[in-house]
C-alpha positions in Angstrom: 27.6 35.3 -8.5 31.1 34.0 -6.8 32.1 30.7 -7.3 32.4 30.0 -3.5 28.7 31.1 -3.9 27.8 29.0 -6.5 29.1 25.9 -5.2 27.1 26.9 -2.0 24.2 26.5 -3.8 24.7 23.7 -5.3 25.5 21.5 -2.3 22.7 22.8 -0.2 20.3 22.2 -3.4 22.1 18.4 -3.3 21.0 18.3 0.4 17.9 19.3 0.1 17.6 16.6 -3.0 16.8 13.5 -0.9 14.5 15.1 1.3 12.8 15.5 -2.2 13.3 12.3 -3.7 11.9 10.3 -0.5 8.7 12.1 -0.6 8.6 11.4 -3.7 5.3 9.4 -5.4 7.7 7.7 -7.7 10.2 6.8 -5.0 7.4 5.3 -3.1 6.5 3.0 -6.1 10.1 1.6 -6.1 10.0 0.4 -2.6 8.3 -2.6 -1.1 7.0 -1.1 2.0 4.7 2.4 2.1 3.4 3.6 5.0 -0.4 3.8 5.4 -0.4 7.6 4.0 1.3 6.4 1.1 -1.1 3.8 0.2 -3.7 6.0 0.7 -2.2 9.1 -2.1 -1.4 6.0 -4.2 -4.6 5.0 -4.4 -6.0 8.8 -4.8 -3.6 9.3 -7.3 -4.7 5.5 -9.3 -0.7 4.8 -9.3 -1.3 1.5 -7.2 -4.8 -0.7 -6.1 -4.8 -2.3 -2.5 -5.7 -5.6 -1.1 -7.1 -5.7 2.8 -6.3 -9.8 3.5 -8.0 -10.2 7.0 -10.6 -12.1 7.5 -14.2 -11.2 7.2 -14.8 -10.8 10.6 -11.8 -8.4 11.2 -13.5 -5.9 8.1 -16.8 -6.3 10.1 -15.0 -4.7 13.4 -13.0 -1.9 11.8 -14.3 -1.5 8.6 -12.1 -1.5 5.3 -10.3 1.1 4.0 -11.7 3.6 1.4 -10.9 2.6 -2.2 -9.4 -1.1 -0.5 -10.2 -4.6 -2.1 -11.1 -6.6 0.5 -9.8 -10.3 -0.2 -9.2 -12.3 2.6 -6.4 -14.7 2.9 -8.3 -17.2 4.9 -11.0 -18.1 2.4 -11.2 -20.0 -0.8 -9.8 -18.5 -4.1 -7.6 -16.2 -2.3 -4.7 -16.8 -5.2 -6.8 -16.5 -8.0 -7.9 -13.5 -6.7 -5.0 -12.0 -5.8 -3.3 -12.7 -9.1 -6.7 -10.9 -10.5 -5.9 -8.1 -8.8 -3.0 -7.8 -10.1 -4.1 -8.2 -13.5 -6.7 -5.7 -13.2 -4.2 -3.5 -11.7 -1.9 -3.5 -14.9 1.5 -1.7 -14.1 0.4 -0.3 -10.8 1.6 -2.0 -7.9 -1.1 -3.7 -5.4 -0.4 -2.9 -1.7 -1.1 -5.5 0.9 -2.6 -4.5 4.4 -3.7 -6.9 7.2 -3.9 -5.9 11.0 -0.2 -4.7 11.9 2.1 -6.2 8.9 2.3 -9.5 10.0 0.4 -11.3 7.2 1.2 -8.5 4.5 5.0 -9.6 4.8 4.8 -13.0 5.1 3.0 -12.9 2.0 5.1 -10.5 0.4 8.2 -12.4 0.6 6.3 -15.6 -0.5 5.1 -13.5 -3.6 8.8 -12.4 -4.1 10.2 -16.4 -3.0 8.2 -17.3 -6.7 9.5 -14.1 -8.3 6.3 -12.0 -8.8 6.6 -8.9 -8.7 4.6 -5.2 -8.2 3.3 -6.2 -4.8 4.0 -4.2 -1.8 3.9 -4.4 1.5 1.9 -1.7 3.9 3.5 -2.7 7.1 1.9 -0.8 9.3 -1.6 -2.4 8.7 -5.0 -1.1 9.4 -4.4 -1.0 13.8 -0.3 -0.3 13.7 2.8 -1.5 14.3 6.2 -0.4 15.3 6.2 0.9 11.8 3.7 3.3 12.6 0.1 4.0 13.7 -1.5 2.3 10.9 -4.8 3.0 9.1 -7.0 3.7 11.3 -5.1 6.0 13.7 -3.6 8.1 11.0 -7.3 8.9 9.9 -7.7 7.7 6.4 -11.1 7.0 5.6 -13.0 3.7 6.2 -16.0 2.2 4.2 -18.6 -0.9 6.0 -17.9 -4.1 4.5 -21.0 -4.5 2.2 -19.7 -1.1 0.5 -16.9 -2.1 0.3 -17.2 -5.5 -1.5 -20.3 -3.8 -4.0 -17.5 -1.6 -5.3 -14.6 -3.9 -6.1 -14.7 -5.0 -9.9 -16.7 -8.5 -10.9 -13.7 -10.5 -11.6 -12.8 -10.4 -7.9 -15.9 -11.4 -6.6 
């Protein structure tokens, strides 16, 4: 091999790196914003749990995503639960999904304003947002609320 060829290959395989890296499951636990997709292999892969904060009603018109925690935001305990999660969810990061990012990031930068970390936010949300179709739209599977709250662990009931 020529050296003019070998440097070829070298900068085209250094092109083709971050293409690599950004799809990346470990690049997308560094981040503080995933997609809906990447949620959903995080959770397939048990490298993160998510958190669905609507409100009640919202999970009763859409539904809550498969493998999703539903705690709502808007009703009592919500800290202590959220914390719980987290504690239940060790070293993975817990996502946070509302309707279209709104909520997520308001209460991701709170979370990171009192310097807790291994939250993240999915800032598309269940319906989308100009971060990208969301949830629903991309497909990912959806449980009914009662399934969905007789499969989250005790200590977030």
């Amino acid at each position: 091999m020529t050296m003019a060829h070998g440097r070829r290959v070298f900068v085209l395989g250094l092109a083709a790196a971050p293409v690599t890296l950004v799809t990346s499951p470990l690049t997308a636990q560094a981040r503080t914003i995933w997609s809906a997709d990447e949620a959903y292999d995080a959770l397939l892969a048990d490298s993160a749990r998510v958190i669905d904060v609507r409100s009640r009603e919202e999970w009763l018109e859409t539904g809550v995503g498969a493998g999703v925690w539903p705690i709502s935001m808007h009703e009592a305990r919500f800290p202590d639960r959220l914390f719980a999660a987290k504690a239940l969810a060790g070293s993975r990061n817990v996502g946070l999904i509302c309707a279209t990012g709104g909520r997520s990031a308001s209460l991701l930068r709170a979370l990171r304003q009192a310097r807790y970390d291994g939250y993240v936010d999915i800032s598309e949300g269940m319906l989308g947002s100009r971060r990208g179709p969301g949830w629903l739209a991309a497909g990912l599977p959806v449980v009914p609320l009662d399934a969905a709250l007789a499969s989250m662990p005790e200590e977030l009931a």
